[in-house]
Structures are given as structure tokens and as C-alpha cells.
N, C-alpha and C positions, 0 to 999 in steps of 0.2 A: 557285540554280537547279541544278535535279539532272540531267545525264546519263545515259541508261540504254544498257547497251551490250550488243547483241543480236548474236549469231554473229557476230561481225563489223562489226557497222555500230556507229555512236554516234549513237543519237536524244535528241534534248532542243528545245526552244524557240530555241537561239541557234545551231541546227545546221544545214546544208542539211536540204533539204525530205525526206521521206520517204514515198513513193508505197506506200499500204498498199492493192493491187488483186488483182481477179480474179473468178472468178465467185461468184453467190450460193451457190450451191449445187454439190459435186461432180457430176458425169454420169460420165462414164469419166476414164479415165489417158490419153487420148491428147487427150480436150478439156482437161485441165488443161494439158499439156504446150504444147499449142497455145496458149492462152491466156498462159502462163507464159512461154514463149519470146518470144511480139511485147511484152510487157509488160516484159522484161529488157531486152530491144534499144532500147526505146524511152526507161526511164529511163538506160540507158547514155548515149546518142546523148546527152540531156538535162542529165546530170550529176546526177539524182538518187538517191535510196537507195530500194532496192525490199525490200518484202514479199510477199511470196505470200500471198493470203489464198482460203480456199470453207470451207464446211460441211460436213461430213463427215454431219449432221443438222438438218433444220432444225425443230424441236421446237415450236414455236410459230406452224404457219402458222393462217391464218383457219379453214378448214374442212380435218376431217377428211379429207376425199376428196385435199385437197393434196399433192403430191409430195414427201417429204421428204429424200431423197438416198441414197447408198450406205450407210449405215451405218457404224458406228463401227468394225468390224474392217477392213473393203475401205475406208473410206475413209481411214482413217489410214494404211495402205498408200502407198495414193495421194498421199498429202501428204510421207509421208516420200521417196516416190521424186521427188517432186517438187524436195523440199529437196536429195537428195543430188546429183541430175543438173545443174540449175541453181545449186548451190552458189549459192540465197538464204535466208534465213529465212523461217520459214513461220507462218500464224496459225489459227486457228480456232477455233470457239467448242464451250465445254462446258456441259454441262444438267446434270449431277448431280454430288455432289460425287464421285462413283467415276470419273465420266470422268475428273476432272485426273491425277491419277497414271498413267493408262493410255495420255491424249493428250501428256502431256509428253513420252512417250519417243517422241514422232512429232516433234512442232510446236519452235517455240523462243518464239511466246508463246498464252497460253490466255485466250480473250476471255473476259467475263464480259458475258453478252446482258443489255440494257439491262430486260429484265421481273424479273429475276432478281438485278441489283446491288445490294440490301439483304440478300439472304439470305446471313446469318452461315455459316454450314457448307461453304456453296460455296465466297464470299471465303477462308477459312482454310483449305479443300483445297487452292486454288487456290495461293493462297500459298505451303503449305508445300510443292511442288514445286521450289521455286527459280526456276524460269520466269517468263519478264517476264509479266505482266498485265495486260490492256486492261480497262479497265471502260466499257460506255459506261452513259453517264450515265439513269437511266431517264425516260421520257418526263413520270414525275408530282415530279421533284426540282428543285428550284431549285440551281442552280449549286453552291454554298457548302455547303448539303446532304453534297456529295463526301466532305467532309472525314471524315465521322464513316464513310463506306465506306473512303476510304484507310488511316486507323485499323484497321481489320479486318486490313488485309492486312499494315500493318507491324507488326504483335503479332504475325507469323510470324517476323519478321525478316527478312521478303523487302521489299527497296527498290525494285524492278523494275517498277513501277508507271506505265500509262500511263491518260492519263483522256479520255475520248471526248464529245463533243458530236453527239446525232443527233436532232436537236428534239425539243420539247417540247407535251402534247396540247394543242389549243385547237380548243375544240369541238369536235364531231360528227365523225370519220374526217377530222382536220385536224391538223397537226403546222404550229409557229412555233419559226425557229430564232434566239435573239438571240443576235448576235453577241456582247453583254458578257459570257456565260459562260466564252467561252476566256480573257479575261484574268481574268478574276474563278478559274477553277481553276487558272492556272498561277500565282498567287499562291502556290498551295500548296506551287510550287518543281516540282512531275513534270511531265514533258513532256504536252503536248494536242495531241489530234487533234483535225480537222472530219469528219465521217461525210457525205459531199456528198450521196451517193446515197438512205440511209435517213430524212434531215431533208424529201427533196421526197416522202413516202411521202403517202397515204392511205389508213389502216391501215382497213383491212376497206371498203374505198373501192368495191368491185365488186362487193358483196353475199355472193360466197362465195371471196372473195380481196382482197386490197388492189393499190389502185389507186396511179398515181404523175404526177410531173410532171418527168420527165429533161429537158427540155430547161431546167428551173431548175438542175438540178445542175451545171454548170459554174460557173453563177453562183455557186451556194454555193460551190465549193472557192474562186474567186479572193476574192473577199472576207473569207472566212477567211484564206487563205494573207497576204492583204496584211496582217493582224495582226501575223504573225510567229508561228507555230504550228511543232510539230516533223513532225506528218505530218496529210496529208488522207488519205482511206479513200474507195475508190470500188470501186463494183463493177460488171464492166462483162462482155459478152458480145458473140458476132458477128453473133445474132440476138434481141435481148431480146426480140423482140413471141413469138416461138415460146419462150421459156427457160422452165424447169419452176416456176421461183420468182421473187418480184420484178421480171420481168423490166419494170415500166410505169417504174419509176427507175431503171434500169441504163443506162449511157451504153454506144453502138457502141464495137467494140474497133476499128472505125477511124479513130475520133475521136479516139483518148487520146493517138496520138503528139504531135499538135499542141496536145491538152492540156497534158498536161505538162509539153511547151515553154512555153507560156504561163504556166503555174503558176511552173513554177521564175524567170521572169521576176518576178514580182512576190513570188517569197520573195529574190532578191537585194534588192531595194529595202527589202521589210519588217528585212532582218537587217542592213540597211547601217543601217537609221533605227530601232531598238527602239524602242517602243511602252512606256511607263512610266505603269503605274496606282498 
């Protein structure tokens, strides 16, 4: 079982929990900061490891007319000031393979968006930065699937490798998340995330945006976490029903302190009793 050690934290399956939050999408530096700050205080208070996570672009909304974010110069900005002030790591996702070189010198890991985790050119940009890597797993792959993406990325010789579960399509603007994936990828030895907030989506669910189900997302992170996982993924805001993206499955930001709490409750039990497939 492999540990991957990011700025500072040690994430892996047999590690405390690791809170990878924040909002979907960037808006300004002082809604990151806001965001960032109750979201540090709350996994402190908790005992948990935090990441910083938004979008600097969000490349794949349902219709064109959708808000996409600050962009790649102004937002990477914003995630670096973010990383240096709260002294946390920071995440976000890249669309081409030019962006990984240019976002690594911001972020400390570069998602690879679940539409996009077969394509070879990206994985191997991505890689050869040295930056940890989240992959999440794409909505049409079956678990086991992973393997042959993790491949891509260690022919870089980058080991930094995280593997994400953010459900899988079933039928018509419907995502089903089975829980046998997380253990079924951490077979592979790299730590796994649960993606709580993007598994309750309804992708293109509102005709010219997708639609969601937040009040399942809590469920999903405890259920996962009781696996025994190395971090859940949650993206949350002060006002999701107004947020420029996602906002139908983004959980209240003032919900999360007592999430957490909760979460990190049932990953002490999960890591006190591992879970052997």
C-alpha cells in the first residue's frame, strides 16, 4: 500500500482522513480565502488533513452560455496565494496537456477530469511534472479499468498517484455510485478518494445545466469513509443555489464543520478495523 506525501501531509488508505474541499469553481481571492479559511479551522478543530481544491476553468459545463471561472492566469494566481497564506496544498484540474506544466508551478496536485482520464498526452504531461495526480475515474470505466490509466502515468516515473471514484452513468442524466470500486482500485496499492458531491450529480439534469442531489452527499462521503479511504472530495459553498456552477450538489459551507466531525468519526473505526478484499 503506497503512501503519497504532498506538501507536507501523508495521504494513503491507512492514514487519517483527508478533506479535499472547496468551491467548484474560482469567483474572486477573497471568496477563496473565505472559503479556505472556515474549511482549515474546521478540519483543524476535527483532526483532519486539508486540501484546497476550485477550478481555475471549468471546461466542460453543459451549455455554452455556463460560467467558466477566472481563467488560467488570474486563477492560478489565486490558488497560489491561496497555498502560500494558508500554508495548505492545493488542487485543481487541467484540460490540456500545456496546462500541467504551467499549473504545477501553482497547485501541488493536478486533477485529471473524469471526461478526459483515458487520454494518453494529458496523463503523461501530467505526470511528467512530478505533481501528485488525481485521476478521477471516468463516468463510462469500470473500476479495474484504472489500471491500465495508472500505467500511463507511471511510465513517467511519477508514483504520486491518486484514484477518484465520482459515479458511474446509469441511464439518462443519472450517475450510480458502487461502493465496491474503492476497494476494488486500492487493490492497486494508491490511495482512493470518494468524490461525495460529483457521484449525487445529474449531468445535464436541468436541460441547460446539470442538476444535483446534496442532501445524498453527506451520505455518500460516510459510507465511503466507513471503507476506510484516504480522502473524500467535497465541494461546498455559502450559497450553492446562487454558485455560478454545480451549485444543486454542493453541500452548505456551514454544514461541513459538523461534517467532518462526523466523517472523521467513522474513518477512526474504518482504520481501527481495515477492510480486506
Amino acid at each position: 500500500m503506497k503512501n503519497i506525501d504532498i506538501a507536507g501531509l501523508t495521504v494513503g488508505n491507512d492514514r487519517p482522513l483527508t478533506i479535499i474541499a472547496g468551491p467548484c469553481q474560482l469567483e474572486t481571492a477573497d471568496h477563496a480565502r473565505m472559503i479556505a479559511s472556515s474549511l482549515k479551522d474546521a478540519c483543524e478543530k476535527s483532526g483532519a488533513q486539508f486540501v484546497f481544491k476550485a477550478s481555475y476553468d471549468k471546461a466542460n459545463r453543459t451549455s455554452l452560455s455556463g460560467k467558466r471561472g477566472l481563467g488560467l492566469d488570474e486563477g492560478l494566481k489565486v490558488l497560489d496565494t491561496i497555498r502560500r497564506e494558508f500554508d495548505v496544498p492545493v488542487l485543481t484540474d487541467v484540460h490540456t496537456e500545456a496546462q500541467c506544466a504551467v499549473a504545477a508551478e501553482a497547485v501541488d496536485i493536478l486533477q485529471i477530469p473524469a471526461f478526459l482520464c483515458r487520454q494518453t498526452d494529458m496523463l503523461l504531461a501530467a505526470g511528467n511534472t512530478g505533481k501528485a495526480v488525481n485521476i478521477k475515474k471516468g463516468q463510462f470505466l469500470a473500476p479495474w479499468d484504472m489500471a491500465n490509466v495508472v500505467a500511463k502515468v507511471e511510465s513517467t516515473g511519477n508514483h504520486n498517484i491518486l484514484l477518484t471514484e465520482r459515479g458511474t452513468s446509469f441511464g439518462y442524466n443519472t450517475l450510480v455510485a458502487d461502493m465496491r470500486s474503492l476497494p476494488q482500485m486500492a487493490q492497486g496499492g494508491y490511495p482512493v478518494v470518494m468524490d461525495a458531491t460529483h457521484s449525487v450529480q445529474q449531468p445535464g439534469g436541468k436541460g441547460g445545466s446539470t442538476g444535483g442531489q446534496r442532501e445524498f452527499a453527506p451520505l455518500m462521503a460516510r459510507a465511503a469513509v466507513s471503507l476506510g479511504i484516504a480522502a473524500v472530495f467535497i465541494e461546498t459553498h455559502q450559497d450553492p443555489d446562487n454558485a455560478p456552477s454545480d451549485g444543486p450538489n454542493m453541500i452548505y459551507l456551514d454544514q461541513m464543520p459538523q461534517l467532518i466531525e462526523s466523517l472523521m468519526r467513522f474513518d477512526a473505526l474504518a482504520k481501527a478495523d481495515p477492510i480486506r478484499i
